[in-house]
N, C-alpha and C positions, 0 to 999 in steps of 0.2 A: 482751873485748867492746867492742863499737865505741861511743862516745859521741855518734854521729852516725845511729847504727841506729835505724826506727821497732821493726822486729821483727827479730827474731835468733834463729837455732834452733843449737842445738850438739848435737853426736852425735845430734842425734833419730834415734828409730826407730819406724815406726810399725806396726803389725800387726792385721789382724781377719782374719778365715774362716779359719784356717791361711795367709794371705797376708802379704808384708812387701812395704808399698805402700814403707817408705825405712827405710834403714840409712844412720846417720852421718852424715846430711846437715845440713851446715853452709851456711847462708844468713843474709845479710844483707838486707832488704829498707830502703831510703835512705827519707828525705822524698821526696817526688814523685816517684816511680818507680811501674813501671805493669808487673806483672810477670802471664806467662802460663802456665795450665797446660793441656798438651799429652799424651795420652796414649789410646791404645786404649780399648772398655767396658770399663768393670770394672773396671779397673786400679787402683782406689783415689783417685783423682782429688777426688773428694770429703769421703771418710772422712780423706785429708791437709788438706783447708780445712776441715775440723770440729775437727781438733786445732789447726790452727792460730788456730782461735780459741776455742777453751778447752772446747769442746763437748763434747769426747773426753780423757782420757788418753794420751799416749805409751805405750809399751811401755818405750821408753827414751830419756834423752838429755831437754835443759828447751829451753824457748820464753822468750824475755824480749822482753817490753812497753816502751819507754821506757827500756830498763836493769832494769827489777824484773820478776823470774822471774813469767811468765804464773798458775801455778799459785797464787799465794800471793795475786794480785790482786781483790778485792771487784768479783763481777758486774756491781755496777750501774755500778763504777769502767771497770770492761772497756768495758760497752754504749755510756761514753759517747768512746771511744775507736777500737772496732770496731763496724764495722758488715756485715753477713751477709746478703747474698740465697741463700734457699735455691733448691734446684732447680726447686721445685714450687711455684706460690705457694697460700696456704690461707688467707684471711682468716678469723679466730675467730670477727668478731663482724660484725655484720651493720651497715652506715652508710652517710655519704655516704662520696666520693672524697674529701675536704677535710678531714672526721674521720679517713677511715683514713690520711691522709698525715701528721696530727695524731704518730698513735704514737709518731712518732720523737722527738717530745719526751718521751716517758713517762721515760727516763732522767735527766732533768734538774728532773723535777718532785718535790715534796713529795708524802708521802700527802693525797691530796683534795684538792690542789693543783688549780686549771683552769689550763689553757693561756693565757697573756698574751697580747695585742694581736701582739709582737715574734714568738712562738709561728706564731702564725695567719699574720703575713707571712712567715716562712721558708716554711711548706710551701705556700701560693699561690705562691712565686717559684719553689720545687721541680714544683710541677707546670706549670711554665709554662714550664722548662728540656726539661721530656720531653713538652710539645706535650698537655698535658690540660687546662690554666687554664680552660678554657671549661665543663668536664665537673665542676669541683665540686661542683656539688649534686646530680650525677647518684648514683645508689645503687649500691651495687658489684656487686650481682647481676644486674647490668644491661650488665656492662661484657665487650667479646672477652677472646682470651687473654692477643693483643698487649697493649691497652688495661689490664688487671690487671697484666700482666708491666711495665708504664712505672709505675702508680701502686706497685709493688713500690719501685721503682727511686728516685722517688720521696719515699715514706717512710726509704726509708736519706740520700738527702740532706738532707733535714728533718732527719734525726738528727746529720749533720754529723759524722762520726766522722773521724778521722786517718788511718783505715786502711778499704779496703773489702775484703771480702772477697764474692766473686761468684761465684754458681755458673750459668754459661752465662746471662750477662746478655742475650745476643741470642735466646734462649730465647720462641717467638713470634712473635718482630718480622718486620716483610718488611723488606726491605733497605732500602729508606729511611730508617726509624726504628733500624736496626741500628749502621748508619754515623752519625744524626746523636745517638743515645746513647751511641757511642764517641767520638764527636768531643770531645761535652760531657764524656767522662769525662778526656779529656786534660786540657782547659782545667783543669778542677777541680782536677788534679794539680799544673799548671803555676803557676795563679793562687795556689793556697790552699796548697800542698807535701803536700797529701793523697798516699797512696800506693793501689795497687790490684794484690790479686792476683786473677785471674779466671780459671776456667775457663772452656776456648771449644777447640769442635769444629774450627772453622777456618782453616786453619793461615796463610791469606791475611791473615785477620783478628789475630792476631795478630802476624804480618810488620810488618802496617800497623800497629796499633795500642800493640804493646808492646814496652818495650825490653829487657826482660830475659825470658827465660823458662825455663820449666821440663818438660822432657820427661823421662815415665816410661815404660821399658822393662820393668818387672816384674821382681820376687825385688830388689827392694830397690833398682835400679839409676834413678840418677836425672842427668840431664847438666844443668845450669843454667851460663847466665851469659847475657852477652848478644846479645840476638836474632839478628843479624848474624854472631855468629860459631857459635851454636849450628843454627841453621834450615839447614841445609844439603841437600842432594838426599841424600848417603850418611844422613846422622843420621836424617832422616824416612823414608829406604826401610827402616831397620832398624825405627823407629820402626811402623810399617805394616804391614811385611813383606810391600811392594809397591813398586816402581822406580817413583819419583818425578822430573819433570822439571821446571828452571825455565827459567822466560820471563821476562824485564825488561822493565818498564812504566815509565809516569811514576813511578808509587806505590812504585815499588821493585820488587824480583822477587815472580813468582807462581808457587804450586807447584803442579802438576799430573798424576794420577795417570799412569803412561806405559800 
């Protein structure tokens, strides 16, 4: 085990429906690394980011946290370490923007503990990172998909975890707030040695955004390392199971179905 690893999976194996989304897969994910995951519907792409953050059981094989086995680690210990956009957003309870970016402090507070002055300026500077500072007092039931899908985004920064774990964070967005919510998830990485695994439909988005990633082919089979040498025309036509062509830009190359 790497002494420099935020999260490390050994022989995992993961399985539901009669499906094996990973057999044996060994990964290291670093400080500041920005890792993608890449795969057809279905494919398990999620039910693998629900194990990887302690939501799920393995079938086989352990996850360790900082060096200490994921499994053994106290919840609250986790939340304040991981951080989890789910697919779908569902806010529980009914507030403003400002309260529900609030949440992310829940993990660091005492029972009936209030959120401190230092509380309330992270998640104003959190929402002023994702372009909503103005929309605080606004009510959440009041907010688009995009506009819910940023204060998601949002509240995991508020939480300030070491690790994010994201399920289709451009999820919503038009392209403008797509690109400047990736942009900002770099910095984050860069600045602060946060790490981030994220699922993303996108295979451009990825290209551009992450340097390692992760493509699943199904029945267990999984190709990772990094981006550059994994992204290739062969790997995503298999991946697909459609002839994909690239084109080099400023950005780097774009893949394009042929």
């Amino acid at each position: 085990m790497s002494s420099h690893s935020l999260l490390e999976t050994q022989k995992l194996e993961v399985f539901i429906n009669n499906k094996t989304v990973c057999k044996g897969l060994d990964i290291k994910i670093n400080y500041g690394e920005r890792w993608g995951i890449i795969g057809v519907n279905g494919i398990g792409k999620t039910t693998l980011l629900h194990t990887l953050a302690g939501l799920r059981e393995p079938k086989d094989g352990n996850i360790f946290l900082q060096n200490e086995n994921l499994a053994h680690i106290p919840r609250r210990k986790i939340a304040k370490t991981i951080g989890v956009l789910f697919q779908n957003d569902t806010q529980a309870f009914p507030g403003t923007v400002l309260e529900t970016a609030l949440i992310g402090r829940h993990p660091f507070l005492r029972s009936w503990q209030w959120e401190t002055r230092e509380d309330i300026k992270l998640a104003q500077q959190a929402l002023e990172l994702v372009d909503l500072n103005s929309m605080d007092s606004r009510m959440i039931n009041t907010l688009s998909g995009g506009e819910n899908r940023r204060l998601s985004l949002a509240t995991l920064i508020t939480q300030g975890p070491l690790l994010y774990l994201l399920d289709e964070p451009t999820n919503h967005l038009d392209m403008h707030h797509q690109i400047n919510i990736l942009d900002m998830l770099v910095k984050q990485t860069n600045v602060k040695k946060q790490s981030t695994i994220m699922i993303l439909h996108d295979v451009n988005l990825a290209q551009r955004f992450c340097d390692h990633v992760m493509l699943l082919f199904g029945d267990g089979e999984i190709l990772t390392g990094p981006t550059k040498e994994v992204l290739t025309t062969d790997s995503l036509s298999r991946l697909f199971n459609h002839p994909t062509i690239k084109i080099d830009s400023p950005n780097g190359p774009v893949f394009l179905p042929a």
